[in-house]
C-alpha positions as CSV (number, residue, x, y, z in Angstrom):
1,X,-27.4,-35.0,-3.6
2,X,-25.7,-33.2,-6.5
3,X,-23.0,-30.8,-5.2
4,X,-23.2,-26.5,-5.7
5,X,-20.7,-27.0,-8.6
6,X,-21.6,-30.5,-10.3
7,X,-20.3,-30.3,-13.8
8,X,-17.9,-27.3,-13.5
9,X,-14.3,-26.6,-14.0
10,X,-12.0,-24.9,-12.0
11,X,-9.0,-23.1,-12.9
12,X,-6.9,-22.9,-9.5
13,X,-3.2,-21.4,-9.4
14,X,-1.2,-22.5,-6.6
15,X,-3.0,-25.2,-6.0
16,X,-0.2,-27.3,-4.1
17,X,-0.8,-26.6,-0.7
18,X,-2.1,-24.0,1.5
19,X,-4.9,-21.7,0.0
20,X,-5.0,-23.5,-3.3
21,X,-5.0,-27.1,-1.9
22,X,-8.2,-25.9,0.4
23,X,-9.9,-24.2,-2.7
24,X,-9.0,-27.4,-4.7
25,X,-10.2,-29.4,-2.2
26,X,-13.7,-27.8,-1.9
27,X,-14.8,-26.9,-5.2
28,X,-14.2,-30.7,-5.7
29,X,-16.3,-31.5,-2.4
30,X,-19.4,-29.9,-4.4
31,X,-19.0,-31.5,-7.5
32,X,-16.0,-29.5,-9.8
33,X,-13.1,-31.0,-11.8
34,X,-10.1,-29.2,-11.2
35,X,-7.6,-27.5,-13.0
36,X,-4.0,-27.0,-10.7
37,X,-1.3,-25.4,-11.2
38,X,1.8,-24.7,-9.3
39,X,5.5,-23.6,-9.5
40,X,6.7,-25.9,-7.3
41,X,9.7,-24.4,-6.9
42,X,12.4,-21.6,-5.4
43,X,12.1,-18.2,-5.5
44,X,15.1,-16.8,-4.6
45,X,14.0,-14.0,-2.8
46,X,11.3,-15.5,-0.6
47,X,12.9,-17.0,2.7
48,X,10.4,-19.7,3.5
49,X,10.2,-23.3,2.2
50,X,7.8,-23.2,-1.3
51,X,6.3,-25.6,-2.6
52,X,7.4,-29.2,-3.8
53,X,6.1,-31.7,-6.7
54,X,5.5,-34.2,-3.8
55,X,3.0,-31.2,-2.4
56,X,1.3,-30.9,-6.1
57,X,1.0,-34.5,-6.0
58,X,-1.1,-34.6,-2.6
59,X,-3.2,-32.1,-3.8
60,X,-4.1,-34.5,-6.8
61,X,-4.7,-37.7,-4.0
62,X,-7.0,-35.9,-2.2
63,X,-9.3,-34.2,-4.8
64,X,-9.0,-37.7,-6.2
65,X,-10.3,-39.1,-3.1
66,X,-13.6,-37.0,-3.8
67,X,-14.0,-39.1,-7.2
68,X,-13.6,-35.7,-9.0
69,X,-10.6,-35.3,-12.4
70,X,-7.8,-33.5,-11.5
71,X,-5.3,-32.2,-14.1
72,X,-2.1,-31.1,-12.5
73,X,0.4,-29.6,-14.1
74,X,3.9,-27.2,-13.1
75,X,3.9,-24.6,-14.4
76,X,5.0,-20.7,-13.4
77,X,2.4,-17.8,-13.8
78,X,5.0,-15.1,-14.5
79,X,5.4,-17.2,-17.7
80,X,2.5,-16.8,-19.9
81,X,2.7,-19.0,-22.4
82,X,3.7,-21.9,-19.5
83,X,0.5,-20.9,-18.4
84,X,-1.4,-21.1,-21.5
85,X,-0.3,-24.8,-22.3
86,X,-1.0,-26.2,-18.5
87,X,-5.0,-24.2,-19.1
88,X,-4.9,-25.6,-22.6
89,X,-4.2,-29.3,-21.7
90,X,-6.4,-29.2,-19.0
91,X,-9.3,-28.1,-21.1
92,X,-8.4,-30.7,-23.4
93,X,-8.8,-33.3,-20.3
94,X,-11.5,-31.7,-18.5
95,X,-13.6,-29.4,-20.7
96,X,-14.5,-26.1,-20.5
97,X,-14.0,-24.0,-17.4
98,X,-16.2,-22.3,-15.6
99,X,-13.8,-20.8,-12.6
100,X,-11.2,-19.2,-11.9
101,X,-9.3,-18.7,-9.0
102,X,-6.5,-16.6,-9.3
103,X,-4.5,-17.8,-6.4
104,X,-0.8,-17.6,-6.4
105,X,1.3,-15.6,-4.4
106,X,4.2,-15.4,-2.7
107,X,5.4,-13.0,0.4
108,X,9.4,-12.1,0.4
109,X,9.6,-10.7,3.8
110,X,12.6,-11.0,5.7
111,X,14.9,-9.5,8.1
112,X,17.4,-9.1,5.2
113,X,15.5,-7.6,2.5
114,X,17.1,-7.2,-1.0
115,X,15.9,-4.9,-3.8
116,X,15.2,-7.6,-6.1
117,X,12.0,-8.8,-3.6
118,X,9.8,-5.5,-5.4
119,X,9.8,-7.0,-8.9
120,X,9.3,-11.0,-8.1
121,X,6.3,-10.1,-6.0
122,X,5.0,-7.9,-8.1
123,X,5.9,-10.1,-11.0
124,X,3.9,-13.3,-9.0
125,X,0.8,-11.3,-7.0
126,X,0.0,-8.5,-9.7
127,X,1.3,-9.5,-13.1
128,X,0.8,-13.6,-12.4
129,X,-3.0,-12.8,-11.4
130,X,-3.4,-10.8,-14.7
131,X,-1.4,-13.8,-16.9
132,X,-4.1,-16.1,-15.8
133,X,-6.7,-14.1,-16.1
134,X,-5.9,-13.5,-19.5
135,X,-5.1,-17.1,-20.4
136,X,-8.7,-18.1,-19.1
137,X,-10.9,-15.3,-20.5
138,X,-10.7,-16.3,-24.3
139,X,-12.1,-19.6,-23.8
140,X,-14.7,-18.7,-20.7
141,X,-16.2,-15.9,-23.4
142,X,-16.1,-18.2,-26.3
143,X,-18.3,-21.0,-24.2
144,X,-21.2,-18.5,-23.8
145,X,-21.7,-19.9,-20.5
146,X,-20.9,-17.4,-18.0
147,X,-18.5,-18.3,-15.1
148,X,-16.8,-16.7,-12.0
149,X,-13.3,-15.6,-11.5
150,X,-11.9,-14.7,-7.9
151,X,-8.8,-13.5,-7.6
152,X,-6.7,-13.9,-3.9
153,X,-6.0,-10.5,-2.7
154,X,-5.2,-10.0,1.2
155,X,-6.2,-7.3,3.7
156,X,-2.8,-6.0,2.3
157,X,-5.1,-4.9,-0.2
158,X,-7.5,-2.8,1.8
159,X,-5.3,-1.4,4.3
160,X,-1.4,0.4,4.2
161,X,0.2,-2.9,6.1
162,X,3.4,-4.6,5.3
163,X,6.1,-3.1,6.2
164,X,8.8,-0.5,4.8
165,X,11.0,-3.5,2.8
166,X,10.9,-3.7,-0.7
167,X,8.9,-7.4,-0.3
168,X,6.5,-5.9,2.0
169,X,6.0,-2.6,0.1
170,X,5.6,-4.9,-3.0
171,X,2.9,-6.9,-1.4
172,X,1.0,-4.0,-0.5
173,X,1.0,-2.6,-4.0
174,X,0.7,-5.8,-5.7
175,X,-2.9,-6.7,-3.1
176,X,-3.9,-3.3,-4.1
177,X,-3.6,-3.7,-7.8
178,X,-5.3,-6.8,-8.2
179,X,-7.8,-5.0,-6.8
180,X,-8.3,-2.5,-10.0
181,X,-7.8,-5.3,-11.9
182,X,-10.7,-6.9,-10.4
183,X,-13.0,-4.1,-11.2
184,X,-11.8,-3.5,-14.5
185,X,-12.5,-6.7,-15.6
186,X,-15.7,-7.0,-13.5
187,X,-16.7,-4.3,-16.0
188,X,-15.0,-5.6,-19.3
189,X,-16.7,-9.4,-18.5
190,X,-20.0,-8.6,-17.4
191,X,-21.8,-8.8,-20.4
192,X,-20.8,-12.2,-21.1
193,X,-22.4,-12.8,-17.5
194,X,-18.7,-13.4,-16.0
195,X,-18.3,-12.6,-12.4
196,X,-15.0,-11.3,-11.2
197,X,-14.4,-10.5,-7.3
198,X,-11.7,-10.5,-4.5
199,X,-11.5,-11.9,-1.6
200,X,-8.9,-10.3,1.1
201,X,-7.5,-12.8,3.8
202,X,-6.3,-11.9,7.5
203,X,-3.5,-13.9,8.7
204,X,-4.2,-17.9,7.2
205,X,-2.6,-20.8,8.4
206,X,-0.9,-21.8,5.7
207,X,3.1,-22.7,5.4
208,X,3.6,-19.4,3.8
209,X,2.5,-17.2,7.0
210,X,3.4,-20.4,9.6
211,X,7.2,-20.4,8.9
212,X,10.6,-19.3,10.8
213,X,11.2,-16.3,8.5
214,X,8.0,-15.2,8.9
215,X,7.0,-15.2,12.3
216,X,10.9,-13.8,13.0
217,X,10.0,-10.9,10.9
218,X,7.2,-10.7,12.9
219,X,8.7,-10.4,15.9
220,X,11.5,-8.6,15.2
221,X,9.0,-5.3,15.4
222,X,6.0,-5.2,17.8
223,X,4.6,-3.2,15.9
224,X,4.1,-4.9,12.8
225,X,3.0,-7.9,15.3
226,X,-0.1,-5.7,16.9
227,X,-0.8,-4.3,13.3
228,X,-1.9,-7.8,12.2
229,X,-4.4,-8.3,15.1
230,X,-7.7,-9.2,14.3
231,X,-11.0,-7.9,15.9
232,X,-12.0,-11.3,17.1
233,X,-10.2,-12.8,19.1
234,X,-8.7,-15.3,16.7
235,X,-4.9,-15.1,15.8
236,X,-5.4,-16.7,12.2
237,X,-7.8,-17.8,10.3
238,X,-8.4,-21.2,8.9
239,X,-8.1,-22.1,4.7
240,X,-11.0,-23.2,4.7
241,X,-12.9,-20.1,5.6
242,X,-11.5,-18.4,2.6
243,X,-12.6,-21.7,0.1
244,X,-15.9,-21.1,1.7
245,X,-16.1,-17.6,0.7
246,X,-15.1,-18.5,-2.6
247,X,-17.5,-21.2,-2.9
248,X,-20.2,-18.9,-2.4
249,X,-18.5,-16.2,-5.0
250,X,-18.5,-18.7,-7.9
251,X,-21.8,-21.2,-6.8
252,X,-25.5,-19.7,-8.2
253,X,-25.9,-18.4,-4.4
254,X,-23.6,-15.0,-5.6
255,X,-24.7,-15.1,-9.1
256,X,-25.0,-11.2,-9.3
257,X,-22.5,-10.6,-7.0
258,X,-19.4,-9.1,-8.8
259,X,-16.9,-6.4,-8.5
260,X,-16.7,-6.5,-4.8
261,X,-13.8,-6.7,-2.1
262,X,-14.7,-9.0,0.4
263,X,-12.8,-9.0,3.3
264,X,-12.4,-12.4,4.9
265,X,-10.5,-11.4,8.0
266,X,-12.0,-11.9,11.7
267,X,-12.5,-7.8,11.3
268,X,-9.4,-6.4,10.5
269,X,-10.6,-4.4,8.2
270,X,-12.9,-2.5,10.6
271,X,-10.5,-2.3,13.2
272,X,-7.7,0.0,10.8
């Protein structure tokens, strides 16, 4: 049986592990070729472990496993024109895509916060979701075939969570303005029948929320622990769940859904 997505492209940024890989992984499950990027390397500011070429690499092997094309390629989305050649060469491989799935992100929140953390993450979550949107858009208008972009926002986005650092403040207003991105280009893209949503993640078990400096942070105020609960009774949420709320965003099942926030979060949301 023909998968949701047989025949499509996906444009996925950080696609080496965590979120990304999960997307990667089940787009290609019904049917897409897949477009990954990743920075696969050091921030300075963020505390936890980031991504490797050897994770990059897995990501390939297993959406190879599916029989599905994979064109992987490290690049950066704070640099633009990095961007555009990794999009460009994977075009070239793959053909035209059809989604995008604005992705990457990082969370510099530690114990020992330095000024510095406000501009990477905004630089990554805000201005790296807007850098591959606008790499993408050219070529999705120019096919005349529609598509579906979703970009990776968090209930960070919804909600005034995150702390009082310069990371966590960042995050907060970095969720939030992908947000207005969202809509404005749900607007702007519409009439080339180009879907743009968000989708806002609760707590994922992923390496950059199941970490040392993380879950230190965490405990280091009470508070801030008890503010990330969830309604049901589940302490984190799965990757998967997210790539299936994407699947729907970008398959023909949500073809007139755009411009919405959909929280994916156990009820968090509700709960604020």
């Amino acid at each position: 049986m023909a998968g949701q997505l047989e025949g499509k492209v996906a444009f996925i940024t950080g696609a080496a592990r965590g979120q990304g890989r999960s997307h990667a992984i089940r787009l290609a499950q019904e049917g897409a070729d897949i477009i990954a990027v990743d920075i696969c390397k050091q921030i300075d500011t963020v505390g936890y472990q980031m991504s490797t070429p050897e994770d990059l690499a897995e990501t390939v092997s297993q959406v190879e496993a599916l029989d599905r094309r994979i064109h992987a390629v490290e690049a950066d989305v704070r640099d633009r024109a990095a961007l555009q050649a990794a999009f460009d060469a994977g075009v070239a491989e793959l053909g035209p895509v059809d989604i995008v799935l604005a992705n990457a992100g990082i969370a510099p929140l530690s114990l020992n916060p330095v000024p510095e953390e406000w501009q990477d993450v905004l630089d990554v979550n805000l201005t790296g979701v807007y850098n591959t949107v606008e790499v993408a858009k050219p070529s999705m208008i120019e096919g005349g075939r529609g598509g579906a972009i979703v970009i990776t926002s968090s209930t960070a986005g919804l909600n005034g969570i995150g702390g009082n650092t310069p990371g966590g403040l960042g995050y907060t207003a970095a969720k939030h303005g992908v947000v207005g991105l969202m809509r404005s280009y749900a607007n702007q893209l519409a009439e080339h029948s180009i879907r743009v949503n968000t989708v806002h993640p609760t707590g994922v078990d992923t390496p950059m929320v199941v970490n040392d400096v993380m879950q230190e942070f965490l405990e280091a105020d009470p508070q801030m622990g008890q503010a990330m609960a969830n309604a049901l009774p589940v302490p984190m949420i799965d990757a998967v769940d997210i790539s299936n709320a994407i699947l729907y965003l970008v398959s023909d099942a949500g073809r007139y859904v755009t411009g919405v926030t959909l929280p994916v979060d156990a009820g968090f949301t509700n709960k604020k």
